[in-house]
Each structure stands twice: as structure tokens, then as C-alpha cells.
N, C-alpha and C positions, 0 to 999 in steps of 0.2 A: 918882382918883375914890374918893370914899367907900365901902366896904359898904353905908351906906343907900341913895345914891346911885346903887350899882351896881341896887340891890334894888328903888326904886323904877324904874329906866330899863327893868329887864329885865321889869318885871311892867304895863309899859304895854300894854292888849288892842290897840292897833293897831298892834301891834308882832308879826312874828312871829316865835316860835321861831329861832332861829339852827340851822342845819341840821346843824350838829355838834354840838349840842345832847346828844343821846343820847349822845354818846360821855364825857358829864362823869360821873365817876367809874367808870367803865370795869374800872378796876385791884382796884376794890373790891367786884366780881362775879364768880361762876364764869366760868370759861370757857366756859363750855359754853352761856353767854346772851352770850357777845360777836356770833356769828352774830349773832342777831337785831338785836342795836343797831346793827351794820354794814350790814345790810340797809334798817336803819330810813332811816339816813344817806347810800346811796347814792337811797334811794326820793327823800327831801327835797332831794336833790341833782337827781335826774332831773328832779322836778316844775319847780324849778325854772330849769332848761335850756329844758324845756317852753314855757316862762311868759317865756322869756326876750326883749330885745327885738326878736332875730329874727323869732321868733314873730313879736310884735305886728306886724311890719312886712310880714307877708307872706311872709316867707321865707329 
């Protein structure tokens, strides 16, 4: 897949975020803001689990 290609697919609005999202370029931040990003991505994780089609099914 192209770069444009990648660039238009990932910036489609009905499309969400991919949940390890924050974790892209990681390497090229303090440490000390890794915390947060991992946080961010267990949150986007949980949500969803949440949302998952258990859920939907009742249980």
C-alpha cells in the first residue's frame, strides 16, 4: 500500500483510531510521558472489550 494510500485510509472519520495508536513514535519521547501513552492504550483497550460482542449479546 502506498503512503497516500495509507494516509488517506487512516484519515477516513468513520474509521476509528486504531488503539495502539499512541504508542506510534513512543521511542522518540521522554520516558517519563511513556506512562501516559500506555495508559492511554490500555484505556482504548478496555473500552473496547467493553463494546465488545459479548457485551452486545448480553453477556
Amino acid at each position: 500500500m502506498s503512503q497516500d494510500a495509507e494516509a488517506s485510509h487512516a484519515s477516513a472519520p468513520d474509521r476509528p483510531e486504531p488503539p495502539l495508536a499512541p504508542l506510534d513514535g513512543l521511542e522518540e519521547i521522554p520516558t517519563d510521558e511513556h506512562v501516559a501513552r500506555f495508559e492511554a492504550v490500555h484505556d482504548r483497550l478496555r473500552a473496547r472489550l467493553d463494546d465488545g460482542p459479548a457485551h452486545e449479546a448480553g453477556g
